[in-house]
C-alpha positions in Angstrom: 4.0 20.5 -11.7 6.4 18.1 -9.6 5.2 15.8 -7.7 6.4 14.9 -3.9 5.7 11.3 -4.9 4.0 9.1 -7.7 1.6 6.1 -6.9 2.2 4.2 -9.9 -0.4 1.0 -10.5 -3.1 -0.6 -8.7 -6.6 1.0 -8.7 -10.2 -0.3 -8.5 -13.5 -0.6 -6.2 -13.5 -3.1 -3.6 -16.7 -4.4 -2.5 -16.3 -5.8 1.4 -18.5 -8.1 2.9 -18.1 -8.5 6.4 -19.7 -11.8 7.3 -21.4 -12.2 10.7 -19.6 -15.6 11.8 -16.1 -17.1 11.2 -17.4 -19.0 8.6 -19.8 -19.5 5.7 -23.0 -21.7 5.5 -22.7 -23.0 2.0 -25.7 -25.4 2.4 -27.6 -22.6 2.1 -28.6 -20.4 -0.9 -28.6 -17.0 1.5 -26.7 -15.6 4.3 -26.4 -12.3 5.3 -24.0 -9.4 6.5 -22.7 -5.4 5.5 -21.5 -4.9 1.8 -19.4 -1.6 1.8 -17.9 -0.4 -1.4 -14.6 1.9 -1.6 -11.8 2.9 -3.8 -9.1 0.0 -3.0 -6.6 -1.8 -3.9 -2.8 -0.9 -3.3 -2.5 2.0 -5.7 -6.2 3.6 -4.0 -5.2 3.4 -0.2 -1.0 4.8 -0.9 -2.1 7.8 -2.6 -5.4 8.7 -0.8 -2.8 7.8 1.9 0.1 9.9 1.2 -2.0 13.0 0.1 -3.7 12.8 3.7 -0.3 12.8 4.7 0.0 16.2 3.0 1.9 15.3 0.0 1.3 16.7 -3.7 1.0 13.5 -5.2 0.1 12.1 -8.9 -1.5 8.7 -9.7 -0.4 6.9 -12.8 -3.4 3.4 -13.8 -5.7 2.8 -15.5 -9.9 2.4 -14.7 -12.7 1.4 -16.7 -14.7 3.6 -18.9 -17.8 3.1 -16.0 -19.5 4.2 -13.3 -16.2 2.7 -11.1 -14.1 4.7 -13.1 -16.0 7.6 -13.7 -15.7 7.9 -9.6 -12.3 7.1 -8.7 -11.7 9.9 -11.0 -14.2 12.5 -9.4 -12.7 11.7 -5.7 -9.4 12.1 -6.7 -9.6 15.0 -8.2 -12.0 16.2 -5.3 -8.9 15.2 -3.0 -6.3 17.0 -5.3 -4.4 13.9 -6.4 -3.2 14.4 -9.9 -4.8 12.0 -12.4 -3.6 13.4 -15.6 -2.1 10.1 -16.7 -5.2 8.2 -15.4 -5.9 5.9 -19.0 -8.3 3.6 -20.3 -8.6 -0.3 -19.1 -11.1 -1.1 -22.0 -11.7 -4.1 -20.0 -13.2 -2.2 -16.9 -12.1 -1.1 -13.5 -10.5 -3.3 -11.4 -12.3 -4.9 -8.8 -12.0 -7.0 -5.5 -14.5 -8.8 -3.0 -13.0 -8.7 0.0 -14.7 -11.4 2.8 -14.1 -10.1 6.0 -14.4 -12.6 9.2 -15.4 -11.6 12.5 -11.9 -12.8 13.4 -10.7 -10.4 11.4 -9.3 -12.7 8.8 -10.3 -12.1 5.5 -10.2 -13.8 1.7 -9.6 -11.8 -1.1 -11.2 -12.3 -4.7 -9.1 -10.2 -7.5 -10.3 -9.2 -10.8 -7.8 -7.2 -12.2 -9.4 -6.9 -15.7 -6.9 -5.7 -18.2 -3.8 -5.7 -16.0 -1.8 -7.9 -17.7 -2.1 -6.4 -21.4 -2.0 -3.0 -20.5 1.3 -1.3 -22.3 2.5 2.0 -20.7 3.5 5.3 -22.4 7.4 4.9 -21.1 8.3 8.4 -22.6 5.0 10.0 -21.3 5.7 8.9 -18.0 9.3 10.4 -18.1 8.1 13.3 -19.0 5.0 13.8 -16.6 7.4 13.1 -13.3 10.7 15.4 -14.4 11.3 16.5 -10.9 9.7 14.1 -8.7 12.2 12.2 -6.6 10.2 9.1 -5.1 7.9 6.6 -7.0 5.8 4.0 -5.1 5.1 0.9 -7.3 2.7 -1.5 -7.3 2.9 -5.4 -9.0 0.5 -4.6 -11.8 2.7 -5.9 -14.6 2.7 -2.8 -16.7 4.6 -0.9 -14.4 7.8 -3.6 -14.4 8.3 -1.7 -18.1 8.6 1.8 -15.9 11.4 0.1 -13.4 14.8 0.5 -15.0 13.6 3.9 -16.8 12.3 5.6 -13.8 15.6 4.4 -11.8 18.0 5.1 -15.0 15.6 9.1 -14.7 16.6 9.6 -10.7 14.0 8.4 -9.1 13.8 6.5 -6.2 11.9 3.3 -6.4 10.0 2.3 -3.6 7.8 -1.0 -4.3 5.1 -3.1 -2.6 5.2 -6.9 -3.4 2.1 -7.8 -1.4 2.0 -11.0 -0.4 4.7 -13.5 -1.2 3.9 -17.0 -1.4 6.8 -18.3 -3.3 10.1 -16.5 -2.6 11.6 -17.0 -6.4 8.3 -16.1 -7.7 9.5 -15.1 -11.1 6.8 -12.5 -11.8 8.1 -10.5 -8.9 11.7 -11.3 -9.7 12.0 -7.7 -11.5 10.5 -5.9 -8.5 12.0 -7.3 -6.3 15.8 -6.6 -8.3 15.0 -2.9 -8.5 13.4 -1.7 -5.4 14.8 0.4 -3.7 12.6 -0.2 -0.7 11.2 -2.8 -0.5 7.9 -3.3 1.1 6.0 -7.0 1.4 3.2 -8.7 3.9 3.9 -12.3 5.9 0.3 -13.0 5.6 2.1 -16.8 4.2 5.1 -17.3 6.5 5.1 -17.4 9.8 8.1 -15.6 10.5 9.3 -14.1 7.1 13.3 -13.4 8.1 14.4 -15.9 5.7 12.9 -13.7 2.9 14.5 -10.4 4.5 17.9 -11.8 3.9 17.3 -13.3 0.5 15.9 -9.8 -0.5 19.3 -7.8 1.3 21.8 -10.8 -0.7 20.1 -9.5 -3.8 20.6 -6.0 -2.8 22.0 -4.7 0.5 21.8 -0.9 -0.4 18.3 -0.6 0.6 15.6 -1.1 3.2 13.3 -4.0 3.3 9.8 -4.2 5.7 7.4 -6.1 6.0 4.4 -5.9 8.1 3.7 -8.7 10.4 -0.3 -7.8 11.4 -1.0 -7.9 14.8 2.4 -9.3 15.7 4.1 -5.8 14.5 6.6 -5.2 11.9 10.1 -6.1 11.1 12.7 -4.0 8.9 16.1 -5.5 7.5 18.5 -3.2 6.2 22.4 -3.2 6.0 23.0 -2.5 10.0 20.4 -6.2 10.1 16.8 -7.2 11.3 15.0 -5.5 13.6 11.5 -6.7 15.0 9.0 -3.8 16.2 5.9 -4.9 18.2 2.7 -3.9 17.4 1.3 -0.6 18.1 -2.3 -0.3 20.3 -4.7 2.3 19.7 -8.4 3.6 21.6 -10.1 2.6 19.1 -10.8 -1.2 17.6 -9.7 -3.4 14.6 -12.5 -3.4 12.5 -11.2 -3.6 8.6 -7.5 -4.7 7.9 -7.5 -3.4 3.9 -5.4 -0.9 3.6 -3.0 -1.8 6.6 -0.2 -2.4 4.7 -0.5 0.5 2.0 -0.9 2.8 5.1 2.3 1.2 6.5 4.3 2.2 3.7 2.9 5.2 3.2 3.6 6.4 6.8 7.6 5.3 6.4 7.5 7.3 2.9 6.3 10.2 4.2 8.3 10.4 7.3 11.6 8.7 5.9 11.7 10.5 3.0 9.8 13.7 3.5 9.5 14.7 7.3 13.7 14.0 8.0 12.7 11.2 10.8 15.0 8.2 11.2 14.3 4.9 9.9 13.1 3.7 13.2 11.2 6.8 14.2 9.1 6.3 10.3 8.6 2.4 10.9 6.8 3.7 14.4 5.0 6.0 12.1 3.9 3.6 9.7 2.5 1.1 12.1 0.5 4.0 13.3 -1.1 4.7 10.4 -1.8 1.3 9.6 -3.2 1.1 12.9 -5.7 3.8 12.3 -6.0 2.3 9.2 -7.9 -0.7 10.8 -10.1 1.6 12.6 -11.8 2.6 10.2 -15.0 0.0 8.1 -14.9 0.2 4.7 -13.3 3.7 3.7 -10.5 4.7 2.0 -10.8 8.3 2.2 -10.7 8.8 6.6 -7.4 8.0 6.4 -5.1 9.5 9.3 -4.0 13.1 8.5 -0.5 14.6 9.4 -1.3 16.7 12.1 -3.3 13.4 13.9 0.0 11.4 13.0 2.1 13.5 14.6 0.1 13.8 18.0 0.0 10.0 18.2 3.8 10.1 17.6 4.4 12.1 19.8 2.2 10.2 22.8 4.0 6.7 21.5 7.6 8.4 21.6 6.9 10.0 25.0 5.5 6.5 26.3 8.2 4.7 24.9 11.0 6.9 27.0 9.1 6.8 30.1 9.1 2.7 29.8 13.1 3.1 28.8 
């Protein structure tokens, strides 16, 4: 079978916590708010995100021979995202606890169990996506050892380097080299266009976007940087996980996919991220096609009436 796109890396259970103040009483033993467990991580949301989107997509990770695993496997294949090359972590699923502020801050505890000795059937992977065009890849370090193969096989590399704290971070220094879009978050800098160029002077042949929360989105490519403001919708922030993965997921699918110009599929991915955020710990509500395009088409029509 080939694949519209492969999700490659980043799988597990998040368990978010959404605290009922701004802040947490640690001189006491108890406190209390919502626990909500979902498939997460970057991997989880981009492909639950993409096949909502319509795609025929395949995840390539690993989970834990457990419960976690045993059900990230049975919703996946319930959702009709291939999982053939879904191995083994002997170390367990991944997992994160999220804790999410009323603000709607949040603080992120990662245990990405085996990540970092995992070693990935190169050939196997070759083989599996002969065909597929576009591969979205996550910073689990396994997957740096797909990079150069996967580009050297055709495919189009689009990565996700989350969120940069040090720009010559040598563990993203491969990712970074290869992508061929190139997708992080300015949760640490206030205004992250000094990373945009440093990213384009490594390699101008390619697009570069990072999401900026509520303060939009801004996208450097060869023509320069562009800022996009934020995009409002009915319905409340509740949950930001996910935001970013639904970002690029909506600019994949509409850049790549659906013909739309690079400004037309940021607009898009802000609007899926935005719908993203609507929804309280759930992966698997994320915003369909057909809902996409209605909202795209009320935004576009907006837009020129403003113009």
């Amino acid at each position: 079978m080939v694949f519209d796109a492969a999700v490659i890396g980043a799988i597990g259970i998040d368990t978010n916590v959404y605290l009922s103040g701004n802040e947490v009483d640690f001189s006491v033993e108890t406190s209390f708010g919502e626990n909500l467990d979902c498939i997460g991580q970057a991997g989880g949301y981009s492909s639950q995100s993409l096949r909502r989107l319509g795609h025929r997509i395949c995840f390539i990770g690993y989970v834990g021979e457990d419960y976690f695993g045993e059900h990230i496997r049975e919703v996946f294949l319930d959702q009709g995202i291939d999982i053939s090359l879904l191995g083994i972590d002997p170390l367990g699923t991944k997992r994160s606890v999220n804790l999410m502020y009323k603000d709607g801050g949040r603080k992120n505890f990662y245990d990405g169990k085996g990540s970092m000795i995992l070693e990935v059937d190169t050939e196997a992977v070759l083989s599996y996506l002969s065909g597929t065009k576009l591969a979205h890849i996550n910073i689990v370090n396994w997957t740096r050892n797909l990079l150069r193969p996967l580009k050297k096989a055709g495919l189009t590399l689009s990565i996700d380097i989350q969120d940069v704290i040090d720009p010559d971070d040598s563990y993203r220094e491969d990712y970074v080299r290869e992508a061929d879009v190139l997708f992080f978050s300015s949760t640490n800098f206030s205004d992250p266009s000094f990373l945009i160029e440093k990213y384009l002077e490594i390699r101008s042949d390619r697009v570069v976007i990072c999401g900026l929360g509520n303060k939009g989105c801004v996208v450097g490519n060869d023509k320069g940087i562009e800022y996009f403001d934020p995009v409002e919708l009915a319905e409340p922030v509740v949950d930001t996980n996910g935001a970013g993965d639904s970002l690029a997921a909506g600019f994949l699918s509409s850049y790549f996919f659906d013909g739309y110009s690079i400004r037309e599929s940021v607009l898009r991915g802000q609007i899926a991220a935005r719908y993203c955020c609507s929804k309280k710990g759930v992966s698997s509500e994320l915003i369909t096609k057909d809902h996409l395009d209605l909202l795209f088409k009320e935004k576009s029509e907006a837009s020129e009436q403003l113009s």
